[in-house]
Structures are given as structure tokens and as C-alpha cells.
C-alpha positions in Angstrom: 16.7 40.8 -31.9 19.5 42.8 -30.0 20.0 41.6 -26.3 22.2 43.7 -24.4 23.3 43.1 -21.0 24.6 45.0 -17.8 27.7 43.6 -18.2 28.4 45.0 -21.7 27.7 42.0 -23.7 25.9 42.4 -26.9 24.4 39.3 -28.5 22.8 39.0 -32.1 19.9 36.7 -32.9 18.0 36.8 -36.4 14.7 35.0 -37.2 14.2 32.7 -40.3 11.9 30.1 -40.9 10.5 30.8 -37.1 13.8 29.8 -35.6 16.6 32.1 -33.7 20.2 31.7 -34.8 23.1 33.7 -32.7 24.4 35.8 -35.0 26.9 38.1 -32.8 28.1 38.9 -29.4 30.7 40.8 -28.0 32.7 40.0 -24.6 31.9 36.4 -24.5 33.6 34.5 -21.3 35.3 32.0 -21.9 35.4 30.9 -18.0 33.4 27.8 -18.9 35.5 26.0 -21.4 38.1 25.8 -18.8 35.5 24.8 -15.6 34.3 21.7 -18.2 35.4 19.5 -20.9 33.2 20.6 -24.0 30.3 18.4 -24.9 28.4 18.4 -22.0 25.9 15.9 -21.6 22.7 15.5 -23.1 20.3 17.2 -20.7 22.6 19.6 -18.9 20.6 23.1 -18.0 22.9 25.9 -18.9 22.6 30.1 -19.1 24.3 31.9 -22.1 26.3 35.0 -21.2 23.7 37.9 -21.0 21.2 35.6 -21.3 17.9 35.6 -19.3 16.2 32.0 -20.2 17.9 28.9 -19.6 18.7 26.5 -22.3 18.7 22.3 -21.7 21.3 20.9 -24.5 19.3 18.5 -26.6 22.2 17.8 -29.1 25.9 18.3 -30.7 27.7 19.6 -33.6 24.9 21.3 -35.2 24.8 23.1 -38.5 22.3 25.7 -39.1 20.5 25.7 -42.2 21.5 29.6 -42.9 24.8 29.3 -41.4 26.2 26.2 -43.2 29.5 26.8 -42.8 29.2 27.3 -39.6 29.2 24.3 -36.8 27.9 25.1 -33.4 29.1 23.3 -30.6 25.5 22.6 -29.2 22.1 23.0 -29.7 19.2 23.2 -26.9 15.7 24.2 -26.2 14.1 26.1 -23.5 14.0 25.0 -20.2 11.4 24.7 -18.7 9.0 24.4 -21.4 11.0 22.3 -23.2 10.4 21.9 -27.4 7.2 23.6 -28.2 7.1 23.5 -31.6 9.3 21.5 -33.9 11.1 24.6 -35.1 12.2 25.8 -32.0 15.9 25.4 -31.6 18.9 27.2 -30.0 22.5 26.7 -31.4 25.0 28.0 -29.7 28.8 27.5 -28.3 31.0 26.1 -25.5 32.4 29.0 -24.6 29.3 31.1 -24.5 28.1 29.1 -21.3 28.2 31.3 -18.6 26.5 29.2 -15.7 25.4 25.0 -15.2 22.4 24.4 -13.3 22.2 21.1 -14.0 24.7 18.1 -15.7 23.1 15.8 -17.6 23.0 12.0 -17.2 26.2 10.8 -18.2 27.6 6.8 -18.8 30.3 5.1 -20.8 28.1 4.9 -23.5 28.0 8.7 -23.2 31.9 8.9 -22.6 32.5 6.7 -25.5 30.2 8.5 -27.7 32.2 12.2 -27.1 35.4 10.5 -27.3 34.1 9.4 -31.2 32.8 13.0 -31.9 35.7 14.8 -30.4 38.1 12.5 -33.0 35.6 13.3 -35.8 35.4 16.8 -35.1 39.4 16.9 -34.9 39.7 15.0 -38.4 37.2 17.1 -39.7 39.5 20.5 -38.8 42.6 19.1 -40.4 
């Protein structure tokens, strides 16, 4: 599926095994990996550039089955209507966030828990 916006910005999604994996997109801000540290919490509501449906974040550091090497800073489902079906998962990236409606719940538990994945993550790259 091609999803074109007003603003220019082309994104890229392909179907396998019933689920939709970003694939592409062209003129993606980056205004929101300055406005927040990345990892926001579980829960957040958030709006990918050009997109139309708003996503809540449901976990981190997600690899996609087809896209292996590939690790996606987040993945969500749709808000509202929250998981339908089991296979129903959005991955996607910090710095395609182009609005917050909504910050999830967040703790020192939560805080200690991104500090862990942000050093794993950073071994991981090295």
C-alpha cells in the first residue's frame, strides 16, 4: 500500500502474513526526536508523518519477522480499537512521529527500564 500525503511524504507498507510493515517513506521529520527523548512510554498515542490513524505504542525494539535485520524503534496498534486480532502490529520509528496526543504512564520503574534498553541498544551498535 502507497500512502501519499499533501505534504509530499510518500510512505511504503507491504502485507505478509496479514500484518503491515513500513517499508519506505520519503521526507520524514525528524522534529520529534528533538521535542522527546526516544522511548516513549508504554501507552503514549502518537500520529506517523502523513499518517491518518493514530497508533498507541505497545512495545520497544522490535524486529520484524521479514525485516530481520532491521530493528524498529517501536511497535503499536491502533488507537482506538486497540489489538484486534493477534497479527495486527505496527513497527515503526522515533523520528517518524509527527504529533503526541497522549504520554503514557511513566515511573522509575519505567525510567529505569529505558535507561537498561538505551545501554543495550548502544552495546548492541558497537
Amino acid at each position: 500500500m502507497i500512502l501519499t500525503t499533501p505534504y509530499g511524504v510518500v510512505f511504503l507498507f507491504v502485507k505478509k502474513d496479514n500484518k503491515w510493515y513500513y517499508k519506505y517513506s520519503r521526507k520524514v521529520g525528524k522534529k520529534m526526536k528533538d521535542k522527546y527523548p526516544k522511548y516513549l512510554p508504554i501507552g503514549s498515542v502518537v500520529l506517523l508523518t502523513g499518517g491518518k490513524k493514530r497508533l498507541m505504542i505497545t512495545g520497544f525494539a522490535v524486529r520484524a519477522k521479514e525485516t530481520a535485520e532491521k530493528t524498529y524503534d517501536y511497535c503499536g496498534i491502533l488507537y482506538p480499537e486497540g489489538m484486534l486480532t493477534s497479527d495486527q502490529t505496527a513497527v515503526f520509528d522515533h523520528d517518524q512521529i509527527d504529533k503526541i496526543f497522549a504520554l503514557g504512564y511513566s515511573d522509575e520503574e519505567e525510567k529505569e527500564f529505558k535507561k537498561k534498553l538505551n545501554e543495550l541498544l548502544n552495546k548492541q551498535q558497537q
